[in-house]
RODO-2510 file (C-alpha; in nm, 4 decimals, decimal comma):
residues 86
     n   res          X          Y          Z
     1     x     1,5984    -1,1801     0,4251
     2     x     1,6667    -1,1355     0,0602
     3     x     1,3322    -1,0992    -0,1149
     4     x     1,2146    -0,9984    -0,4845
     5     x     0,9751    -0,7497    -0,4514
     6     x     0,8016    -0,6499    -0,7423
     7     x     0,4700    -0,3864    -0,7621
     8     x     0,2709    -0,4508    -1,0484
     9     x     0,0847    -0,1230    -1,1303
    10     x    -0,2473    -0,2620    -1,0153
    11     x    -0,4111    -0,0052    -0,7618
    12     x    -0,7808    -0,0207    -0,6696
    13     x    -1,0167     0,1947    -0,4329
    14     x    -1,1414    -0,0388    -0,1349
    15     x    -1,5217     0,1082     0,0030
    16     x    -1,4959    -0,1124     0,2756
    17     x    -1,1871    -0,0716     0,3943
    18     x    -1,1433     0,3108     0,2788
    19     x    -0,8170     0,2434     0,1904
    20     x    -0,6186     0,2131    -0,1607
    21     x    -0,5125    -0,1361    -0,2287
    22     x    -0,2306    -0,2362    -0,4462
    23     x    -0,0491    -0,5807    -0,4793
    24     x     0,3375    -0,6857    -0,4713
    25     x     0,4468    -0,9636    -0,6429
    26     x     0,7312    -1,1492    -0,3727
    27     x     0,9146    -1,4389    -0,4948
    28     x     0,6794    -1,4829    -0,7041
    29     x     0,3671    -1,4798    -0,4162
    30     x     0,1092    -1,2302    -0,4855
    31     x    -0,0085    -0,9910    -0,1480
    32     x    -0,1648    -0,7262    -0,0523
    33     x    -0,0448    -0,3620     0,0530
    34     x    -0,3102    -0,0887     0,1624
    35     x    -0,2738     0,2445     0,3299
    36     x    -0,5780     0,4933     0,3974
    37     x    -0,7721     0,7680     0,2321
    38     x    -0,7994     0,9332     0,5101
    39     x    -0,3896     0,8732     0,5665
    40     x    -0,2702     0,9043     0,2260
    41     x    -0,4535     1,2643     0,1686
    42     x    -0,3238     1,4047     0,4918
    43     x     0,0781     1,2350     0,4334
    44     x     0,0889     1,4182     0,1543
    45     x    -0,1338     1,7535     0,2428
    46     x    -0,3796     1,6502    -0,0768
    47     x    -0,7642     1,6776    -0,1134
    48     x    -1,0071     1,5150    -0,3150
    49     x    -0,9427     1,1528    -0,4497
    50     x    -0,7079     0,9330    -0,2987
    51     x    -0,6629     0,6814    -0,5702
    52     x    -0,4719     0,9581    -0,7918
    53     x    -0,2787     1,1108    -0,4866
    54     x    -0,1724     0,7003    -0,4682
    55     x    -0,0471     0,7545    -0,8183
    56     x     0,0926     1,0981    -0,7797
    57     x     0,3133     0,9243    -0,4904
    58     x     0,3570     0,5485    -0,6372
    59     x     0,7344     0,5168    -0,5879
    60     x     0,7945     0,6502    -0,2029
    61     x     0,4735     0,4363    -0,0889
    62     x     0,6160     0,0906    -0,2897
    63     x     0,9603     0,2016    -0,1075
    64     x     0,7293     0,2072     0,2458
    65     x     0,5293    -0,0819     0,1231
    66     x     0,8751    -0,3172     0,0815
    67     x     0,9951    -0,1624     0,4252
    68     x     0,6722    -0,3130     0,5780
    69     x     0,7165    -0,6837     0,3524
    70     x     1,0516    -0,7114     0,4515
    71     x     0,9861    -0,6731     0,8386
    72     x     0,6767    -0,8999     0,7908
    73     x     0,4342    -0,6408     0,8825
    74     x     0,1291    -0,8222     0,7784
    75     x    -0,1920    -0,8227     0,9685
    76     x    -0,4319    -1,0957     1,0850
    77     x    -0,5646    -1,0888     0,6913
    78     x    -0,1798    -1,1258     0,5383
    79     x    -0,2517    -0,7665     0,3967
    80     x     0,0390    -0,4921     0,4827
    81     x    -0,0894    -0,1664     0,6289
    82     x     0,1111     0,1509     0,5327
    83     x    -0,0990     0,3226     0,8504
    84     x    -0,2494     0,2546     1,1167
    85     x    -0,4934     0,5232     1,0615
    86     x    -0,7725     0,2773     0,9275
***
């Protein structure tokens, strides 16, 4: 499978999923990519606010995030969890 994948820096703190939520653009098709507070802050041994450990660690979770896309990870919603940890 030979997709475009593009992330659009466009990152936003879910309170009902606790999760960070970011899009990728692919071929052109918008989606959805999340992974956890609770998950992101203990990947990368961080406290405090998830949003800017997301930022802190853009690139290596877009390179998981197109991993996930390109195996067609997607859940029940279409949205692309970087965790199960939710």
């Amino acid at each position: 499978m030979n997709q475009a994948i593009h992330f659009p820096e466009r990152e936003w703190w879910d309170e009902t999923a606790q999760a960070v939520c970011f899009t990728a653009l692919v071929n052109g098709f918008q989606c959805v990519c999340a992974i956890s507070g609770k998950a992101l802050l203990s990947r990368f041994t961080a406290d405090g606010d998830a949003l800017s450990c997301f930022r802190l660690h853009r690139w290596e979770l877009e390179d998981d995030a197109a991993q996930a896309i390109k195996r067609q990870e997607e859940d029940a919603q279409g949205w692309f969890w970087l965790s199960s940890d939710r």
